[in-house]
DRENVEXVO-59610 format. One record per residue: residue number from 1; x, y, z of N, C-alpha, C, CB in turn. Coordinates in steps of 0.1 Angstrom, whole numbers, m for minus. Each point is the difference from the previous one (the first is absolute). Glycine has a CB too. Example, Ala and Ser with C-alpha at 12.3 -4.5 7.8 and 13.67 -1.06 7.14 Angstrom:
2
   i  n.px  n.py  n.pz ca.px ca.py ca.pz  c.px  c.py  c.pz cb.px cb.py cb.pz
   1   132   m57    78    m9    12     0     9    12     0   m19   m12    12
   2    15    23   m19     9    11     0    m8    11     8    12    m6   m22
//
This chain:
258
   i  n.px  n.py  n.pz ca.px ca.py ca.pz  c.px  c.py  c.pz cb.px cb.py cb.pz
   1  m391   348  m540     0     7    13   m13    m6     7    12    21    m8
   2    m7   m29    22   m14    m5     1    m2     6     8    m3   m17    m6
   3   m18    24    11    m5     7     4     0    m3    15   m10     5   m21
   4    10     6    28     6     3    15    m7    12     0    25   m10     2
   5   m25    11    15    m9    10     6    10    14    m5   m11   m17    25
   6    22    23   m26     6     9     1     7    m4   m16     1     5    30
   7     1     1   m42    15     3    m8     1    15    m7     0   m28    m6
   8    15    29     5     4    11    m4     2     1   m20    11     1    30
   9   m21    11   m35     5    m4   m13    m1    15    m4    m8   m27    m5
  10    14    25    m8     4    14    m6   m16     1   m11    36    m2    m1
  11   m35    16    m2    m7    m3   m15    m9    13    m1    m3   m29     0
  12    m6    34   m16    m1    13    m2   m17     0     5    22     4   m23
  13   m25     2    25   m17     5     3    m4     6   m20     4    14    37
  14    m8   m31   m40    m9     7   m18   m13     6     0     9   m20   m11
  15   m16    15    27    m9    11     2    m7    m1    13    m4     0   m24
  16    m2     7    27    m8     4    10   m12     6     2    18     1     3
  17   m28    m9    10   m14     1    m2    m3     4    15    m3   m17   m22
  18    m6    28    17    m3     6    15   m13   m10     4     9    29    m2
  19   m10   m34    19    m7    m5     1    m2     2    16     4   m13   m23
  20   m14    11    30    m8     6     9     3    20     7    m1   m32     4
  21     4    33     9     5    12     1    13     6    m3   m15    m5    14
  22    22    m5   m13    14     1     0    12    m6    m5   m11     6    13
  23     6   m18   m20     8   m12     2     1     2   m19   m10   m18    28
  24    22     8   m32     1    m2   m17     2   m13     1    11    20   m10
  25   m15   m22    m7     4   m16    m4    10     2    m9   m23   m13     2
  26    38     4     2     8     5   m10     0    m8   m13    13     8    17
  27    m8   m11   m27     1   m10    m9    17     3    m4   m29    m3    m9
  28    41    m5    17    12     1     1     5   m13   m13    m1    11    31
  29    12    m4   m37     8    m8    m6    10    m3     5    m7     6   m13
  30    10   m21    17    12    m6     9    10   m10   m15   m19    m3    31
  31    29     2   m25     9   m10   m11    m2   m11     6    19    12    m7
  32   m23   m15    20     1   m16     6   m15    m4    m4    18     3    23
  33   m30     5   m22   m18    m8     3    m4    12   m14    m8    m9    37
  34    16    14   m46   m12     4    m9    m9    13     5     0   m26    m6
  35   m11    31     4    m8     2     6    m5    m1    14     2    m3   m19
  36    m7    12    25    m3    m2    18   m11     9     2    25    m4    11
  37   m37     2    m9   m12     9    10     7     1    11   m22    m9    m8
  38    23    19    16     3     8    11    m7     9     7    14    m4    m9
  39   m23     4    17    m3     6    10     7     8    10   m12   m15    m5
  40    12    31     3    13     7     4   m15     8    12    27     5   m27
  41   m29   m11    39    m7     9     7     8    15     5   m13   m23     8
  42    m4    36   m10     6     8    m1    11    10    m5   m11   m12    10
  43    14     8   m22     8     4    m8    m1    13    m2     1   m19    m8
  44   m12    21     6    m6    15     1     1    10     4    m6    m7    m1
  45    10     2    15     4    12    11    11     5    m5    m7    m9    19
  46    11    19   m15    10     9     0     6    m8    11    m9    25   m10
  47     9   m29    24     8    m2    10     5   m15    m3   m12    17    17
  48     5   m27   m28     5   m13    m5    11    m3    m2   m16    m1    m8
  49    26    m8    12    18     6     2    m1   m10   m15    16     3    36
  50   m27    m8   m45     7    m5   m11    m6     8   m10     6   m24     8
  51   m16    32    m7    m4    10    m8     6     1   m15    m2    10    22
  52    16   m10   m22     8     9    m6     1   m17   m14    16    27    25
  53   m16   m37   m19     4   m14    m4   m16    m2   m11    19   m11    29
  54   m28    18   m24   m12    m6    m7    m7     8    m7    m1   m14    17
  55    12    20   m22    m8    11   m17     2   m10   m13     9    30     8
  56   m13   m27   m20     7   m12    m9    10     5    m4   m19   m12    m9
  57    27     4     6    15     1    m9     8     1    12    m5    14   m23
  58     3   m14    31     8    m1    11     3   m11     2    m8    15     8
  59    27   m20    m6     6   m11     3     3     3    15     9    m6   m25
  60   m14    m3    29     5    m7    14     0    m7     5    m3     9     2
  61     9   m11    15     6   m14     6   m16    m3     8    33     5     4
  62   m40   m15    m3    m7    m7    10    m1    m6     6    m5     2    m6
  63    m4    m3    20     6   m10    10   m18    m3     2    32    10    14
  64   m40   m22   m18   m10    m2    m8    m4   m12    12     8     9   m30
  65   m26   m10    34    m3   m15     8    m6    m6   m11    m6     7    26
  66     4   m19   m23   m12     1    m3   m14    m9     1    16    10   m11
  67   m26    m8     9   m11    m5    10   m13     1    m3    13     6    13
  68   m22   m15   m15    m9    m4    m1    m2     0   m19    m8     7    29
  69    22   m11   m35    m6     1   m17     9    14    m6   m31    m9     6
  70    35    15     3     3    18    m4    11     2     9   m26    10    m5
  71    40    m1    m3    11     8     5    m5    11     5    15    m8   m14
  72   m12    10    25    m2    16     6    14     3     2   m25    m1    14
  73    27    18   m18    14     7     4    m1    m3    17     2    22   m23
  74    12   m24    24     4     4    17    12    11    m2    m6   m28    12
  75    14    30   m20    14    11     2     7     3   m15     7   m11    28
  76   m12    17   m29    12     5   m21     8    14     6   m25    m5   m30
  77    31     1    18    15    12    m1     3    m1   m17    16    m6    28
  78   m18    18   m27     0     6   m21    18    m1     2   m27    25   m10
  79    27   m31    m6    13    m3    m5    m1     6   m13     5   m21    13
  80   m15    27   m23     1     8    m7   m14     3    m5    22    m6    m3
  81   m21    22     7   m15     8    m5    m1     2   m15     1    15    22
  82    11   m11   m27     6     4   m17    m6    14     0     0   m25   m14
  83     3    36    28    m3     7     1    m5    13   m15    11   m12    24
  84     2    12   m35    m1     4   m12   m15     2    m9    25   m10     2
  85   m30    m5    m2   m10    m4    m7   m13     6     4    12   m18    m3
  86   m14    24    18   m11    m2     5     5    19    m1    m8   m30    15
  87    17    35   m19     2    14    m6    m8     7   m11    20    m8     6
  88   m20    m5   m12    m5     5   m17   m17    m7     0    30    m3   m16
  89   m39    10     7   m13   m10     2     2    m6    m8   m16     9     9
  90    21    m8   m26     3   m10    m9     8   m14     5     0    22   m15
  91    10   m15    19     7   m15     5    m9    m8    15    29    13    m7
  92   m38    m8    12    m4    m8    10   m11    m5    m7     8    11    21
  93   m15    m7   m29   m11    m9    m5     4   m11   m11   m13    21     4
  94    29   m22    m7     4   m10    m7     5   m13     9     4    18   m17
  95    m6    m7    32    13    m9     9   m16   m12     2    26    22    19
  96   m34   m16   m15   m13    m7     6    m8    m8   m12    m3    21    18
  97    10   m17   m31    m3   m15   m12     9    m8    m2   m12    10   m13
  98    21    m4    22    10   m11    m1    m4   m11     8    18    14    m4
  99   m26    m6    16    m5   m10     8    m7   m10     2     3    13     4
 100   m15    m6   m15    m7    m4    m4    m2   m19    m8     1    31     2
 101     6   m22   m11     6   m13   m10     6   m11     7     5    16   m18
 102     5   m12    28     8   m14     4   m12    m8     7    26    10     6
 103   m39    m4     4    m6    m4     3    m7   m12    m8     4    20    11
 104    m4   m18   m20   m10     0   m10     7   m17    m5    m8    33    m7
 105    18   m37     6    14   m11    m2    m1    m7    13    19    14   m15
 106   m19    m8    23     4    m7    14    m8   m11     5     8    20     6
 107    m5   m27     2    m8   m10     3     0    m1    18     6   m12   m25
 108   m14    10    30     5    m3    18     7   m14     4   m22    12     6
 109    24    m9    m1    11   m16    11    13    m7   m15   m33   m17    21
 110    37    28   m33    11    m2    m4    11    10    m6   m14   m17     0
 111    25     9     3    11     9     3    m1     8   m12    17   m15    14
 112   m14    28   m14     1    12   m11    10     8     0   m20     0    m1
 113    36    m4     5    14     6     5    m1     9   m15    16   m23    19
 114   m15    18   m29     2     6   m15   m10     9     1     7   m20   m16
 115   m17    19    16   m11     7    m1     0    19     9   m12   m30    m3
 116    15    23    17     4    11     7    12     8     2   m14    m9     6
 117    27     4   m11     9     5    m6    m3    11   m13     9   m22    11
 118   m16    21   m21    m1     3    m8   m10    14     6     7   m25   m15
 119   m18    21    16    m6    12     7     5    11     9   m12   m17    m2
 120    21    10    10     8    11     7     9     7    m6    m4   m10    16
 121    13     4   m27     6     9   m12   m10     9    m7    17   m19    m6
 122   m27    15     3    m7     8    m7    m7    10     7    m1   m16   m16
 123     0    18    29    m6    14    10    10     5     0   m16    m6    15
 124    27     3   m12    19     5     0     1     7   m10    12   m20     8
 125   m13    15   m21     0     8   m15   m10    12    m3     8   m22    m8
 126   m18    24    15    m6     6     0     1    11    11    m9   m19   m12
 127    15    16    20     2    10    10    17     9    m1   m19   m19    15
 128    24    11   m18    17     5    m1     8    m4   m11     0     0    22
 129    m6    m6   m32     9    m2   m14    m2     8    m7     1   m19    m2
 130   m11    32     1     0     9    m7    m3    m4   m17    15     9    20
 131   m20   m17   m21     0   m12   m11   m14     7    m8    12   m26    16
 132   m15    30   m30   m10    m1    m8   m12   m10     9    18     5   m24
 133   m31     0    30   m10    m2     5   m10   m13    m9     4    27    11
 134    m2   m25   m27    m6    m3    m5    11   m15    m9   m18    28     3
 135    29   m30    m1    13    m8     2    m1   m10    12    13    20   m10
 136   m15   m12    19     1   m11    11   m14    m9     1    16    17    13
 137   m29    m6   m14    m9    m7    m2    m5   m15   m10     1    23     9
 138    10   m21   m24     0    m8    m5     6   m15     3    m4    20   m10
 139    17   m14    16     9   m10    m2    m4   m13    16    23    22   m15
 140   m32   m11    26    m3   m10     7   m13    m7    m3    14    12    15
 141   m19    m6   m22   m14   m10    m5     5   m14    m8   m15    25    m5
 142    23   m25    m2     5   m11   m11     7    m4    13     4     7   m29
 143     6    m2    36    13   m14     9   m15    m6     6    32    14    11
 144   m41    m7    m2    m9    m9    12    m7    m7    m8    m4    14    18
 145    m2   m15   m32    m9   m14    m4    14    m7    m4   m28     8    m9
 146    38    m5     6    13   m13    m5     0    m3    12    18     7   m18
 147   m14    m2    33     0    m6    12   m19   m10     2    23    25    12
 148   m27   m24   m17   m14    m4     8    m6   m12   m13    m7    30    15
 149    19   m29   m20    m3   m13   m12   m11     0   m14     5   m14    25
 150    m4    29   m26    m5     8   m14    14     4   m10   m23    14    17
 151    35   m21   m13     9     6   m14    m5    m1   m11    18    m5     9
 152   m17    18   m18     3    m3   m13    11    m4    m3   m12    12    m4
 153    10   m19   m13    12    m3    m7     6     7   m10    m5   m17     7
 154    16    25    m1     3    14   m12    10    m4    m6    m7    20    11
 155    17   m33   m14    12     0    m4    m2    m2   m15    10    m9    23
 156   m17     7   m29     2     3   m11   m18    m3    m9    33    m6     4
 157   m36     7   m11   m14    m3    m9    m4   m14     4     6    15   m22
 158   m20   m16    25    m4   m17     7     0    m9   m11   m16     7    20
 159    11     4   m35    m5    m8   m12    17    m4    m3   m27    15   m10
 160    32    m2    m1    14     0   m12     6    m7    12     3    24   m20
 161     1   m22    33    12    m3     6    15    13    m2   m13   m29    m7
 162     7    40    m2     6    12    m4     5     7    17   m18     3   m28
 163    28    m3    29     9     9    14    m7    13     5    24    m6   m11
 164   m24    14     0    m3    14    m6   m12    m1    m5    21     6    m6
 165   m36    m3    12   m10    m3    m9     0    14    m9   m14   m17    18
 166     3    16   m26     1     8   m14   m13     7     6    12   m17   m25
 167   m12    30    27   m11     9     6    m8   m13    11    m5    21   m26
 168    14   m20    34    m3   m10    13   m12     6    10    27    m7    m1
 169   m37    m4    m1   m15     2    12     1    m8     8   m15     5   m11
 170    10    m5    24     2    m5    12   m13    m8     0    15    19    10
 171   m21   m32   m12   m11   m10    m3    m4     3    18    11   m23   m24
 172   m18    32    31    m5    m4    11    m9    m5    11     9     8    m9
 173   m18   m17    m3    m2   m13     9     3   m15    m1   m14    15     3
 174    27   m14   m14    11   m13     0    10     3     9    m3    m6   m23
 175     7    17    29    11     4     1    13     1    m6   m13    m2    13
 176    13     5   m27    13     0    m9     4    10    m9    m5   m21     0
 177    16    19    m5     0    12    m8     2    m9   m15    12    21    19
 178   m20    m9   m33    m2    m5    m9    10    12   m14   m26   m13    15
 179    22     7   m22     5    11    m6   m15     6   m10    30   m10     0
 180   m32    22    m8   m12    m3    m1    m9    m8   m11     5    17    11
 181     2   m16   m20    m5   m14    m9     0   m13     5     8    11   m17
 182    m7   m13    27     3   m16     2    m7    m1    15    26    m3   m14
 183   m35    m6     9   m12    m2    12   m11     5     0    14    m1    11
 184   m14    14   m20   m11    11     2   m15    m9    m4    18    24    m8
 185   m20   m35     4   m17    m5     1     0    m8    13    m6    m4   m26
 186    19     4    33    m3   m12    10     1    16    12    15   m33   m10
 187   m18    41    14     1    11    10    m7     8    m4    18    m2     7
 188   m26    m3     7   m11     5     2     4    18     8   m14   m30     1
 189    21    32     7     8    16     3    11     2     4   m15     6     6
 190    20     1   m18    19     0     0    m1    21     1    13   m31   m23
 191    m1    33    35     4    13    m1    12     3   m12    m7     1    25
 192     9     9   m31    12     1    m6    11     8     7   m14    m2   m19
 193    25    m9    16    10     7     8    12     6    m8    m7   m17    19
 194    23    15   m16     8     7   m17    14    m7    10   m13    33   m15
 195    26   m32     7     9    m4     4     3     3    14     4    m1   m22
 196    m2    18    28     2     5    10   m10    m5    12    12    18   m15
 197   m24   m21    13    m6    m4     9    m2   m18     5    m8    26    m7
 198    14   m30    m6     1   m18     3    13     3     9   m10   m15   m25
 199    19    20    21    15     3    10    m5     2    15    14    15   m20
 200   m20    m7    19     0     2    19   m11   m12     2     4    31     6
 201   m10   m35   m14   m12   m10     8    12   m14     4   m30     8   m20
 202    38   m10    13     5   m12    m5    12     7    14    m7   m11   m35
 203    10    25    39     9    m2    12    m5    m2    14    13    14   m12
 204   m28   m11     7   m12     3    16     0   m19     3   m24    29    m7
 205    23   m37    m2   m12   m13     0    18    m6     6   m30    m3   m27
 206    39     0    15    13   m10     5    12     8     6    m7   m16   m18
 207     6    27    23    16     9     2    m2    m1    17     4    23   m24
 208     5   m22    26     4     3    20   m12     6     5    27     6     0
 209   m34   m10    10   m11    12     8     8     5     4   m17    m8     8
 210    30    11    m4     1     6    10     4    17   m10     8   m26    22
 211    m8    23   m36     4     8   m12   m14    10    m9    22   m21    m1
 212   m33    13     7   m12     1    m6    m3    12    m6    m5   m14    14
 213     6    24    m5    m6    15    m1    13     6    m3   m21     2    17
 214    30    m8   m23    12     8    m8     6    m1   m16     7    m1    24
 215   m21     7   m27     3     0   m16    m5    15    m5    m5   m29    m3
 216     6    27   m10    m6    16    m4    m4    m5   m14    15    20    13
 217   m33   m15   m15     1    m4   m15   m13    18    m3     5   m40    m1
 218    m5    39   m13    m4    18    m7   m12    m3     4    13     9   m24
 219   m22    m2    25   m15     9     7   m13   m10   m12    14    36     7
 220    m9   m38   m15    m7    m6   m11     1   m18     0     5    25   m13
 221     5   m27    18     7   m18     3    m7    m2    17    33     1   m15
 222   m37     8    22    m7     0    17    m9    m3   m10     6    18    24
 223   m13    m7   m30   m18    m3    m1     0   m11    m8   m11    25    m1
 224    16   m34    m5    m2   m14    m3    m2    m7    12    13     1   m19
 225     2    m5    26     5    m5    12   m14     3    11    30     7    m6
 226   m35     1     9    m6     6     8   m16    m8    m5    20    24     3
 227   m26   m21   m12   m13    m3    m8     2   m11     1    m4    15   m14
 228    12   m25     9    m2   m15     1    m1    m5    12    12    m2   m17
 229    m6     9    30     1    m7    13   m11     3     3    21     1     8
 230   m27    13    m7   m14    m3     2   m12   m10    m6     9    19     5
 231    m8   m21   m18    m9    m7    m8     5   m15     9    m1    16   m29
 232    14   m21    28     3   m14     9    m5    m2    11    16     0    m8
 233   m15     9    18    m7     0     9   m16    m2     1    20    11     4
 234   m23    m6   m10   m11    m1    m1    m6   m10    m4     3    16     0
 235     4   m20   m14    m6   m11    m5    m2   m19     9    12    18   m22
 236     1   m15    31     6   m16     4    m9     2    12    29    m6    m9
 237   m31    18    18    m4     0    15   m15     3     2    24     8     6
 238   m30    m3   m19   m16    m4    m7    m7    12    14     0   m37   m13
 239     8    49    18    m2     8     6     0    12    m6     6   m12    16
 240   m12    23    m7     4    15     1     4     1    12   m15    10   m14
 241    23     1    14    10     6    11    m6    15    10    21   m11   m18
 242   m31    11    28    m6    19    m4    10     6     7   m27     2     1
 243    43    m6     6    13     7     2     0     5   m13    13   m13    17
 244    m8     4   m25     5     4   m15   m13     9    m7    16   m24    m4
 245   m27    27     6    m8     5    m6    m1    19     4   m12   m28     0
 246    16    26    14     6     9     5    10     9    m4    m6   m13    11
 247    17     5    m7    13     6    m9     0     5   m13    11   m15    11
 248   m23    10   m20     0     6   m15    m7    13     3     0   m23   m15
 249    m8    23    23   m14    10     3    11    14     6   m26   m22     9
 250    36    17    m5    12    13     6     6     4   m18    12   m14    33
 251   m12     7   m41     9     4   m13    m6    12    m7     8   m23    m4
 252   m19    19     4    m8    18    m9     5    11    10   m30    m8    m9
 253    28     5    25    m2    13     4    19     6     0   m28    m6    15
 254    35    m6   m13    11     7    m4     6     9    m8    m3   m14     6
 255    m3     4   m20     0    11   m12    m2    15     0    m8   m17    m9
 256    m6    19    15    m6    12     2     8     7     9   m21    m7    m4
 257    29     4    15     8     7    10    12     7    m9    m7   m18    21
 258    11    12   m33    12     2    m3    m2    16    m8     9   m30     0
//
């Protein structure tokens, strides 16, 4: 898309920065440019007719200049709030690491169609699949580093070549799966995982996106599933997340509510 005074593009608000009286800086996920700094003057206002376009997680249409180095908004229209999500605080503080994280993969001035596809399933699932919080969370952490060119390789043991590893660990900073006698001086941090949770990892990494968040595995096969994605993440992207630091900091007090 070559750059012109005026184009129209779609894409989510991963975050937003208040900056002088009134005005925000967006940081939008597009499928065509990746990444986009945005200058939404006045956004602030209550009387701003794109107001509603420049909260984060918010998908919308833009009609964008741009000028001297920098997009400034000229006209948006929301195409989806995922009103559901922003219901619950658990689910919005996962929605905003979701945000987080893609950010975090993305690059500016390249195409990220997969990337934001995926993202927008996963505010979707979060808002109206009704889907295990702590399921969805997993399963989109593993698909976005397989999209972002972090796959692991779970089809069978990297060492034996065994289908079925034998008390199967997740090697996560080779990205492989092992079984546990085999490899263990060469891994340096493997999670343990068990049959039920190589299953759903092995449906999240190679099965249909469009099938992702439709599986079911026991409460004990998540907390593998679940523990390893975090440990991966962490390990390949050499970050902390303080969305994700967040969202855990909501789990005690839950407890205590119940």
């Amino acid at each position: 898309m070559a750059l012109t005074p005026y184009m129209v593009i779609k894409g989510v608000v991963l975050r937003e920065t208040e900056t002088k009286e009134a005005d925000k800086i967006l940081t939008l996920l597009t499928a065509e440019r990746g990444k986009l700094s945005v200058i939404a003057r006045g956004a602030r206002r209550k009387s701003c007719r794109y107001a509603a376009c420049a909260q984060s997680l918010a998908y919308s249409e833009w009609t964008l200049y741009h000028k001297g180095g920098w997009y400034y908004a000229n006209e948006g229209t929301t195409l989806a709030l995922f009103d559901g999500l922003r219901a619950d605080l658990d689910a919005m503080s996962l929605g905003f690491y979701f945000a987080e994280l893609t950010e975090a993969v993305t690059t500016e001035e390249s195409a990220a169609e997969e990337l934001l596809r995926h993202l927008l399933n996963g505010l979707y699932a979060l808002s109206a699949l009704h889907r295990p919080l702590a399921l969805v969370k997993a399963a989109f952490e593993w698909k976005l580093l397989s999209l972002a060119g972090y796959e692991p390789l779970v089809d069978s043991c990297a060492y034996c070549g065994c289908p079925e590893p034998l008390e199967p660990m997740l090697d996560v900073v080779q990205g492989v799966l092992r079984c546990q006698s085999c490899g263990a001086h060469e891994s340096t941090l493997s999670m343990p995982l068990c049959r039920d949770s190589v299953a759903a990892l092995r449906h999240i990494v190679y099965g249909d996106p469009k099938r992702l968040y439709s599986f079911t595995v026991g409460e004990e096969a998540l907390g593998r599933l679940a523990g390893a994605a975090e440990a991966f993440v962490a390990v390949q992207l050499e970050r902390r997340f303080q969305t994700l630091d967040f969202y855990k900091s909501l789990q005690p007090m839950k407890e205590l509510s119940k």
